[in-house]
N, C-alpha and C positions, 0 to 999 in steps of 0.2 A: 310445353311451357318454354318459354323464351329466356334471358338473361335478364330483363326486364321484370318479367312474372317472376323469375326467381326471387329476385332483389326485395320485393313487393313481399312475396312468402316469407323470408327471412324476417324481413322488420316488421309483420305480422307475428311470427313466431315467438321474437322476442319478447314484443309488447304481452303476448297470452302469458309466456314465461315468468312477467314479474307479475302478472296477478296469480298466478299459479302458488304463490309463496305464503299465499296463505292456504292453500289447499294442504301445501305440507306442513305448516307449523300447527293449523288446529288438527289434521290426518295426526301425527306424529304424539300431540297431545290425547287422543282419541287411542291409540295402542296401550300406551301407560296404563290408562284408565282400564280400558278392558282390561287389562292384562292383571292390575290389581284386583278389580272385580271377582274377576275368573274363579280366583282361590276362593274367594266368598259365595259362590254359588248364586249371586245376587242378578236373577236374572233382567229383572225389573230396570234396573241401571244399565246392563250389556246392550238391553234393546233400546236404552233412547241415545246412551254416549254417540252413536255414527249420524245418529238425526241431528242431534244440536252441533259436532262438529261441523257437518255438514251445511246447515246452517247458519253458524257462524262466517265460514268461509263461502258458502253462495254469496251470503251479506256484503261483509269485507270484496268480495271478488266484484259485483257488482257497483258499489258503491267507487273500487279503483275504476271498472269501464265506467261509469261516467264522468269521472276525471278525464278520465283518455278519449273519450269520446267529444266533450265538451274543449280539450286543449289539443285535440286529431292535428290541428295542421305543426301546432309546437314540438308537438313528442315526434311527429313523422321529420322536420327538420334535425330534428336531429342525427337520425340516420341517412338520411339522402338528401341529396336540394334536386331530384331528377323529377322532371315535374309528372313523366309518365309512372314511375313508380309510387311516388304520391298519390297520384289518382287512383291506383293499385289500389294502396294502402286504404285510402278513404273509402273506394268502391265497396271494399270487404272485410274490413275489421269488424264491424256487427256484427255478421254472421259467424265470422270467425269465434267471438267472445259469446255469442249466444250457443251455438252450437261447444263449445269449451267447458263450458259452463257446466255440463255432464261431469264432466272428469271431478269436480269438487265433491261432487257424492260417491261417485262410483268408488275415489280412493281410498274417502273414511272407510267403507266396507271392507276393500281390499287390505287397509290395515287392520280392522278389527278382525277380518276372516286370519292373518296373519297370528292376531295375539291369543287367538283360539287353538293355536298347533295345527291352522289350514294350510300351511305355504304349499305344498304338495298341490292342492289344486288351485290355489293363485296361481303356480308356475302354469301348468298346463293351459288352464284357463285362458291364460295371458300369451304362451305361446301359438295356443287356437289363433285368437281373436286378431295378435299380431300378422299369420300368417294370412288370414280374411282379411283385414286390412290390406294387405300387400294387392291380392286380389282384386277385391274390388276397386282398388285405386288403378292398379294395372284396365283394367274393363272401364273404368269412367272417364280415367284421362286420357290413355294412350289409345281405347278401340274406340270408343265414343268421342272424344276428342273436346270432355266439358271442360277441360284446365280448371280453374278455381271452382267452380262447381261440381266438377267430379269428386274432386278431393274434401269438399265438404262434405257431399252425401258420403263417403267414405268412412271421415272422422265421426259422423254423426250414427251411421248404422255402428259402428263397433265403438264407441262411448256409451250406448244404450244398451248393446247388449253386455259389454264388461258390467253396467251399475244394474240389469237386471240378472246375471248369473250370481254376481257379489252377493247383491243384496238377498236374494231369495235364499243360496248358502246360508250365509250370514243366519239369517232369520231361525234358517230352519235347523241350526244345529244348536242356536238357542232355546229354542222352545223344545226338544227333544233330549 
């Protein structure tokens, strides 16, 4: 990846980041809740709170990528007038926000597994998946030599698997 591709990546980054803001306000809303619940024994409520967060913020998340999608050349003026990086941006913002889009669920779970007294295996969990990330980005970009598609299959294999360890935890310490 070049200074170009960076540039590109960045104002990518950003745009994920402010959809991301609902991931944490309804994630964040979603602890509470469990976390009230919990004392009530109220399993019935623990298992849907991370759906409807989740939910929520797909919604919300999705409904901002079509904004950003539908005003792509305004929002990307804003961070650059470089026309190669532009074209960056345009090229891959889709994928970027469809493969992203995982992390809206995986985090409700991440928080509710939190308001459970899980953080112990969020930590590890998280430092796993962190370190396999590292990895297979290291294998896509640098030995394979995909640049923005290595980094996607990357993001995309460890967004799936964080929202399937989350969520199955999650589930299974509920029903148990």
């Amino acid at each position: 990846m070049g200074t170009i591709d960076y540039a590109g990546y960045v104002i990518i980054n950003t745009i994920i980041g402010l959809l991301f803001l609902f991931k944490y306000v309804y994630g964040s809303a979603v602890l509470s809740m469990i976390s009230i619940k919990s004392g009530a024994s109220n399993k019935e409520n623990m298992v849907k709170y991370p759906k409807y967060s989740s939910g929520l913020a797909l919604t919300l998340y999705f409904i901002g990528a079509v904004f950003i999608l539908i005003f792509n050349k305004n929002i990307v003026a804003l961070f650059s007038d470089n026309r190669d990086v532009i074209l960056i941006v345009k090229t891959y913002i889709l994928v970027f926000i469809a493969v992203n889009s995982i992390s809206c669920i995986s985090y409700s779970y991440k928080l509710a597994l939190q308001a459970i007294n899980q953080s112990k295996f969020v930590l590890y969990t998280s430092i796993f998946i962190d370190a396999l990330a590292v990895l297979i980005m290291f294998i896509t970009i640098i030995v394979l030599k995909l640049s923005f598609i290595g980094l996607i299959i990357a993001i995309f294999i460890t967004e799936t698997l964080t929202l399937i360890f989350f969520a199955n935890k999650y589930l299974d310490n509920i029903k148990n």
